[in-house]
C-alpha positions as semicolon CSV with decimal commas, in nm:
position;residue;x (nm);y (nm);z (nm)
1;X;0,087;-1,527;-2,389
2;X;-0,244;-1,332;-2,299
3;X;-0,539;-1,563;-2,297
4;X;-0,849;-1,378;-2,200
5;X;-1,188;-1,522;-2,261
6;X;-1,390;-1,294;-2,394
7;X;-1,744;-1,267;-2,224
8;X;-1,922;-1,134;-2,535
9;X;-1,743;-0,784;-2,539
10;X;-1,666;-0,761;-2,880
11;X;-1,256;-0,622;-2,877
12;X;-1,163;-0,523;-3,179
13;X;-0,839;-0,426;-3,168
14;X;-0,712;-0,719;-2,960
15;X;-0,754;-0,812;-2,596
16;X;-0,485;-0,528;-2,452
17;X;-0,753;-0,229;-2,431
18;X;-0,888;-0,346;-2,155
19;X;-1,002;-0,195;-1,870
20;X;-0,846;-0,159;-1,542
21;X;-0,970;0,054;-1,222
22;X;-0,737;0,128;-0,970
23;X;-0,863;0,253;-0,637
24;X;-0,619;0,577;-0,531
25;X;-0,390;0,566;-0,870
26;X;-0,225;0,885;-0,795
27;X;-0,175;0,696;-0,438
28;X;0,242;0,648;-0,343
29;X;0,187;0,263;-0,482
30;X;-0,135;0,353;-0,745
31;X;0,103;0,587;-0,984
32;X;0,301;0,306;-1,020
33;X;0,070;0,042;-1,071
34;X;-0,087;0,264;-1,299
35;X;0,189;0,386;-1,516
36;X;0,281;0,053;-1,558
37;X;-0,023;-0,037;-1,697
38;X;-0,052;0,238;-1,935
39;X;0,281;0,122;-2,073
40;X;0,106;-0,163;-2,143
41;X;-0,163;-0,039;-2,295
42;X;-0,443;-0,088;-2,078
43;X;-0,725;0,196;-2,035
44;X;-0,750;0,294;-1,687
45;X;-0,957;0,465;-1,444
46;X;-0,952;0,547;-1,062
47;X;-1,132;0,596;-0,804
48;X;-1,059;0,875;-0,571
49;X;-1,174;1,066;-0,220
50;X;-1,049;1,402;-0,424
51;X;-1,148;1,380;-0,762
52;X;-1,144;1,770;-0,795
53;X;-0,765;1,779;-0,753
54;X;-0,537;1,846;-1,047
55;X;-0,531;1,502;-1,259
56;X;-0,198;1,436;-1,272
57;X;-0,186;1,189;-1,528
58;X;-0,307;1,487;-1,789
59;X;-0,621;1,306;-1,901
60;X;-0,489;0,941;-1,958
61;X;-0,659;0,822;-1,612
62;X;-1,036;0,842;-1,596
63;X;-1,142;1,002;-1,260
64;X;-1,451;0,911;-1,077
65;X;-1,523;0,982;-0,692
66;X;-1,550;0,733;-0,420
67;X;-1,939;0,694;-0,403
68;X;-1,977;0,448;-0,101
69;X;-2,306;0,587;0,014
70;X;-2,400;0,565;-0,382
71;X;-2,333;0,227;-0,470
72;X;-2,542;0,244;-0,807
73;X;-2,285;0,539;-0,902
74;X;-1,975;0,308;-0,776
75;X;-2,122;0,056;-0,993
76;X;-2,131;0,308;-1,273
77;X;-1,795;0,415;-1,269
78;X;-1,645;0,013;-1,294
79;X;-1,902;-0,088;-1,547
80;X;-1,663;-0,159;-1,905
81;X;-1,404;-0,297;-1,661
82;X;-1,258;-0,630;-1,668
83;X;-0,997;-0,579;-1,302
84;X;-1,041;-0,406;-1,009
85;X;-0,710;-0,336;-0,843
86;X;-0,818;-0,290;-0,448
87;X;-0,580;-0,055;-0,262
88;X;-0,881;0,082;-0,029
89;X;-0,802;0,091;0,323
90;X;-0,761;0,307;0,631
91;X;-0,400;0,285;0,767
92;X;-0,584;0,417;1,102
93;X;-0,909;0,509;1,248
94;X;-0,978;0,892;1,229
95;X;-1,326;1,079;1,271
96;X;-1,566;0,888;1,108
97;X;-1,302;0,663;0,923
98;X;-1,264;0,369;1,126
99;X;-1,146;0,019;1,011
100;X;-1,524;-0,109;1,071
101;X;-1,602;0,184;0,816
102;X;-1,320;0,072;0,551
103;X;-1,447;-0,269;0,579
104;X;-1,826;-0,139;0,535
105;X;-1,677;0,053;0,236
106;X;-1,476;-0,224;0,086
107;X;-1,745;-0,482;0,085
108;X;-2,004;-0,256;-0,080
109;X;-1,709;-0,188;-0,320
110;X;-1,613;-0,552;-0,417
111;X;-2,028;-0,592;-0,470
112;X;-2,060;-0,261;-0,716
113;X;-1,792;-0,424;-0,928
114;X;-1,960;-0,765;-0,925
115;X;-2,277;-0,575;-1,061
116;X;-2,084;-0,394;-1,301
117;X;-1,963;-0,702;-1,467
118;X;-1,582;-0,668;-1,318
119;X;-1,479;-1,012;-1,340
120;X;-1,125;-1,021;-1,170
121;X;-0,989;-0,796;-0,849
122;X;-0,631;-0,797;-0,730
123;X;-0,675;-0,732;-0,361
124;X;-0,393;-0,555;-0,134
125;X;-0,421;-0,712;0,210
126;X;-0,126;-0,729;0,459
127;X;0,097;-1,031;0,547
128;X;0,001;-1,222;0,798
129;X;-0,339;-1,166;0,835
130;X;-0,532;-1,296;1,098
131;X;-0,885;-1,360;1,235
132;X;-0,791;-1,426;1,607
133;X;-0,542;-1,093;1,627
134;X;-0,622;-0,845;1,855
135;X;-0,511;-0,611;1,617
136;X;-0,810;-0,401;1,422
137;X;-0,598;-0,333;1,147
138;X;-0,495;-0,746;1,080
139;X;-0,848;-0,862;1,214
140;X;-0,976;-0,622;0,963
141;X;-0,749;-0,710;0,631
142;X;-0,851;-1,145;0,721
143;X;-1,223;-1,041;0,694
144;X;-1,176;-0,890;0,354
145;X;-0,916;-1,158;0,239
146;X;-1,238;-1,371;0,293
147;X;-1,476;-1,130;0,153
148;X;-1,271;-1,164;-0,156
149;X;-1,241;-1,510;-0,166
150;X;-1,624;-1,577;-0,134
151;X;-1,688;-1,251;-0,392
152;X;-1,745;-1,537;-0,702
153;X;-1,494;-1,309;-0,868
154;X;-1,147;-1,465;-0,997
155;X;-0,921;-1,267;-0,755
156;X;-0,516;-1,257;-0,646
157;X;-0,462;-1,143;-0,295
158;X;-0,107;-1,008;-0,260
159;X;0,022;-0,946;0,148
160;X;0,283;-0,710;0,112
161;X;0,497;-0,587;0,461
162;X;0,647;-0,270;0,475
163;X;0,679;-0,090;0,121
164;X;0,943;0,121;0,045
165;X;1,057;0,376;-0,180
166;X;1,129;0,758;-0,228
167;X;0,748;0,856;-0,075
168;X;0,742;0,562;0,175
169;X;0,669;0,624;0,554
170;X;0,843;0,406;0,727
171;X;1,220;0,391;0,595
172;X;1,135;0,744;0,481
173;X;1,097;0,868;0,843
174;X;1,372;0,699;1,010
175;X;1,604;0,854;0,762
176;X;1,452;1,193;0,892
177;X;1,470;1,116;1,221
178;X;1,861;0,993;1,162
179;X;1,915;1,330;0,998
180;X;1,817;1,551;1,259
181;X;1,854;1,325;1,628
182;X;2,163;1,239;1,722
183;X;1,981;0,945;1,942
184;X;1,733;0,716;1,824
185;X;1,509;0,490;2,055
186;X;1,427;0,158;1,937
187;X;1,094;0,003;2,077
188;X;1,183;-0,343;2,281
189;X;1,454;-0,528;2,212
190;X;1,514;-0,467;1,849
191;X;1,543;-0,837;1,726
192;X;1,185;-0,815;1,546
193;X;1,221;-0,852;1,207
194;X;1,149;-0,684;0,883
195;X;1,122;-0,795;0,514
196;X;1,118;-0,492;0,294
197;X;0,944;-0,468;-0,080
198;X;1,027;-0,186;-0,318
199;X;0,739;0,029;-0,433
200;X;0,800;-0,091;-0,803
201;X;0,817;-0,442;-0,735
202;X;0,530;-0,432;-0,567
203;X;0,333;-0,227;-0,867
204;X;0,483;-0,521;-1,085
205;X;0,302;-0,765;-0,884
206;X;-0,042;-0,556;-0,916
207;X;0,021;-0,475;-1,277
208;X;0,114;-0,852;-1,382
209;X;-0,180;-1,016;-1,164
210;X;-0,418;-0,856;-1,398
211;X;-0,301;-1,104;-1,672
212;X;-0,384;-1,410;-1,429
213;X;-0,612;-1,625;-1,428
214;X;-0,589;-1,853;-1,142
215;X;-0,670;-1,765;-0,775
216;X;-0,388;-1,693;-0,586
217;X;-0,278;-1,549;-0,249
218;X;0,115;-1,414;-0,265
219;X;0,326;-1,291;0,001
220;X;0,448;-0,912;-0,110
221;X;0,829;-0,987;0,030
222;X;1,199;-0,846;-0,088
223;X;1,499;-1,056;-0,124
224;X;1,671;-0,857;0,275
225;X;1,534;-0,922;0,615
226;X;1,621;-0,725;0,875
227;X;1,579;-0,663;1,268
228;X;1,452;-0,300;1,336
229;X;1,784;-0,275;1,474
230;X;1,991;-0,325;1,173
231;X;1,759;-0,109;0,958
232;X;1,813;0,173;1,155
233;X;2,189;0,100;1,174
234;X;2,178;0,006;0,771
235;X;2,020;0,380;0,738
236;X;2,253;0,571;0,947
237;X;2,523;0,433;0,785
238;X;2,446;0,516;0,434
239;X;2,363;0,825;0,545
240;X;2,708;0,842;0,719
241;X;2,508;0,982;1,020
242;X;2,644;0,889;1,376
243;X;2,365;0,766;1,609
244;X;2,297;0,630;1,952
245;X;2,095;0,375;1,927
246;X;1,882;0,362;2,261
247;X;1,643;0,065;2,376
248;X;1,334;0,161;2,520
249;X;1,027;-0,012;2,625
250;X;0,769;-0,041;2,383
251;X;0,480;0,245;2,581
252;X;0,751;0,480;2,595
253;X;0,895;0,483;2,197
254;X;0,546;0,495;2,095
255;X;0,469;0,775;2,341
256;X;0,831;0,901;2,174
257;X;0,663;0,874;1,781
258;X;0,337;1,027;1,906
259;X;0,573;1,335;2,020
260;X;0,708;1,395;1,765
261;X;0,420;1,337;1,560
262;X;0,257;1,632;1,732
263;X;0,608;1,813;1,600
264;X;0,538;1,713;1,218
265;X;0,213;1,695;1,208
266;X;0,162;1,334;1,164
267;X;0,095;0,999;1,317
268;X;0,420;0,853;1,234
269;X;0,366;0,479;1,365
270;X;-0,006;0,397;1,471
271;X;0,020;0,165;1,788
272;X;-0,118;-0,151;1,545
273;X;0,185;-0,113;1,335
274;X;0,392;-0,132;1,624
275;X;0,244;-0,397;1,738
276;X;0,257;-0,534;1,405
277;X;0,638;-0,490;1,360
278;X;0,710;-0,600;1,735
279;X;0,544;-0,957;1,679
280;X;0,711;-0,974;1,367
281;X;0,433;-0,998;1,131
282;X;0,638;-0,819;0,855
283;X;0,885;-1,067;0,773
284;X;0,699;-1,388;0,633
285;X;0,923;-1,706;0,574
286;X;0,903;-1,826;0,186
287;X;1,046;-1,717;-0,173
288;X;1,070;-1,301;-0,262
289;X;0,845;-1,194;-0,505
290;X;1,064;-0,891;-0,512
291;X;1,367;-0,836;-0,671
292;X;1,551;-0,494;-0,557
293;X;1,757;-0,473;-0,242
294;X;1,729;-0,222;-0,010
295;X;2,075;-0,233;0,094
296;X;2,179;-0,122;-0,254
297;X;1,773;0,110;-0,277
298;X;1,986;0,295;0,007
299;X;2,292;0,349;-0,111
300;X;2,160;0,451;-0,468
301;X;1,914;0,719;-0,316
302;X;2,107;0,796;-0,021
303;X;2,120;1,214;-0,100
304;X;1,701;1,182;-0,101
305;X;1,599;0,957;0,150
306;X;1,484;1,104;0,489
307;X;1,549;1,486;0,309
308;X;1,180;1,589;0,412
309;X;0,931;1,402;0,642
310;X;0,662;1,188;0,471
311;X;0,320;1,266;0,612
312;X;0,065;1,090;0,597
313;X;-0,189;1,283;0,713
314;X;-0,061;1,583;0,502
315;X;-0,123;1,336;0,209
316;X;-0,434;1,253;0,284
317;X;-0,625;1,490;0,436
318;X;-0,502;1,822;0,431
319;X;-0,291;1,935;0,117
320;X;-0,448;2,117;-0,200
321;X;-0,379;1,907;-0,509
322;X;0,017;1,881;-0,577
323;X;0,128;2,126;-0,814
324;X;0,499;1,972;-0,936
């Protein structure tokens, strides 16, 4: 059951063609999200920092640039659109890209599709947001929940914690490390917990809160929590890898991760998401809105996982478009 008002855009052929942007859809959660919505017949289009790369979508997506400092253009490319699926953020401050600069950004985004006539956007925050942390990255992700919230636009805020799936950092990257240290130094005392979402459950969430029309704020959580500790010991053992598990105080593993980020290339955790993980910020109470395990993720992908690092920075900033 589809109800969509119709705001005096004629449809023709029925209210499914549609228009959906998606910020980043060739993204490691946008080709998802965006796939899915294809398969459902939506039109969409994204919006990219690298819209000369190879379209990978063939010509199904619609490609238009990131035009921050052109807001009348950013405007252009939404206008025909009824969502705008938010992924836009910086996971940590580089150059000129700090999280003052993403929330800058985001803000004159979430106005450009208000002038374009946008009329509902499915925001990706982070669970457990917060105005008082000390944390730029949470501090930063409350402001825009509220930014979103006072917007006038029908919106759906979904807080996811730690994503994963084939491309993902995190689980990703302690498979790695499992695969080629035979120690591995856990920050603190390991008890911090986790709460896990699969990339595709969390696309379903994106794709399916297009069809809403109530306001709603969800917590992006699988159906497994863990401590850090068990994760990594969950990991090693599908991997049938045999590790020392070290405890270390929390300056020294992160001075550990930026070591061996120098190795690879890559910022592996930023200090905020350590800081994140340690107060346990990524394991909200409440239902799952996810439905795959990660125990059984892991044991079905187990040859893949952790084969080749997962850089972030490499994704981002320095590769030439992907050629598959």
């Amino acid at each position: 059951m589809h109800h969509h008002k119709d705001h005096g855009q004629p449809q023709a052929d029925g209210a499914k063609h549609e228009t959906v942007v998606i910020t980043g859809a060739f993204s490691y959660t946008g080709k998802y999200v965006a796939r899915m919505l294809l398969g459902r017949g939506y039109r969409v289009r994204t919006l990219t920092y690298h819209p000369e790369r190879e379209n990978p979508s063939g010509d199904k997506i619609r490609v238009f640039p990131y035009s921050f400092n052109n807001p009348d253009r950013l405007t252009g490319a939404m206008r025909g659109v009824s969502t705008l699926i938010n992924t836009y953020w910086v996971r940590f401050p580089r150059g000129k890209a700090t999280f003052e600069e993403a929330i800058q950004n985001t803000h004159t985004l979430i106005n450009a599709a208000k002038n374009s006539g946008v009329r509902r956007i499915v925001h990706v925050s982070i669970a457990n947001p917060s105005f008082e942390s000390p944390l730029g990255y949470y501090g930063g992700k409350a402001q825009l929940e509220q930014a979103v919230a006072a917007s006038g636009l029908a919106y759906t805020i979904l807080r996811p914690t730690v994503i994963f799936g084939l491309e993902d950092i995190l689980i990703n990257n302690i498979a790695w490390f499992v695969r080629h240290f035979p120690v591995f130094a856990i920050p603190g005392d390991g008890r911090y917990r986790i709460r896990p979402i699969f990339v595709e459950d969390m696309a379903r969430l994106l794709a399916n809160a297009v069809e809403q029309e109530e306001n709603t704020v969800l917590d992006a959580v699988g159906p497994e929590t863990y401590s850090f500790e068990e994760l990594v010991r969950l990991i090693a053992d599908q991997l049938s890898r045999r590790v020392r598990l070290v405890h270390v105080p929390m300056p020294a593993a992160y001075f550990a991760t930026r070591v061996a980020g120098w190795f690879v290339g890559d910022v592996v955790l930023t200090w905020e998401e350590y800081k994140g993980l340690m107060a346990g910020l990524l394991a909200p109470e409440g239902p799952a809105t996810g439905e795959t395990r990660l125990s059984q993720w892991l044991a079905a992908n187990r040859g893949q996982i952790g084969n080749r690092y997962a850089s972030e920075v490499l994704r981002h900033y320095v590769l030439p478009p992907t050629r598959a």
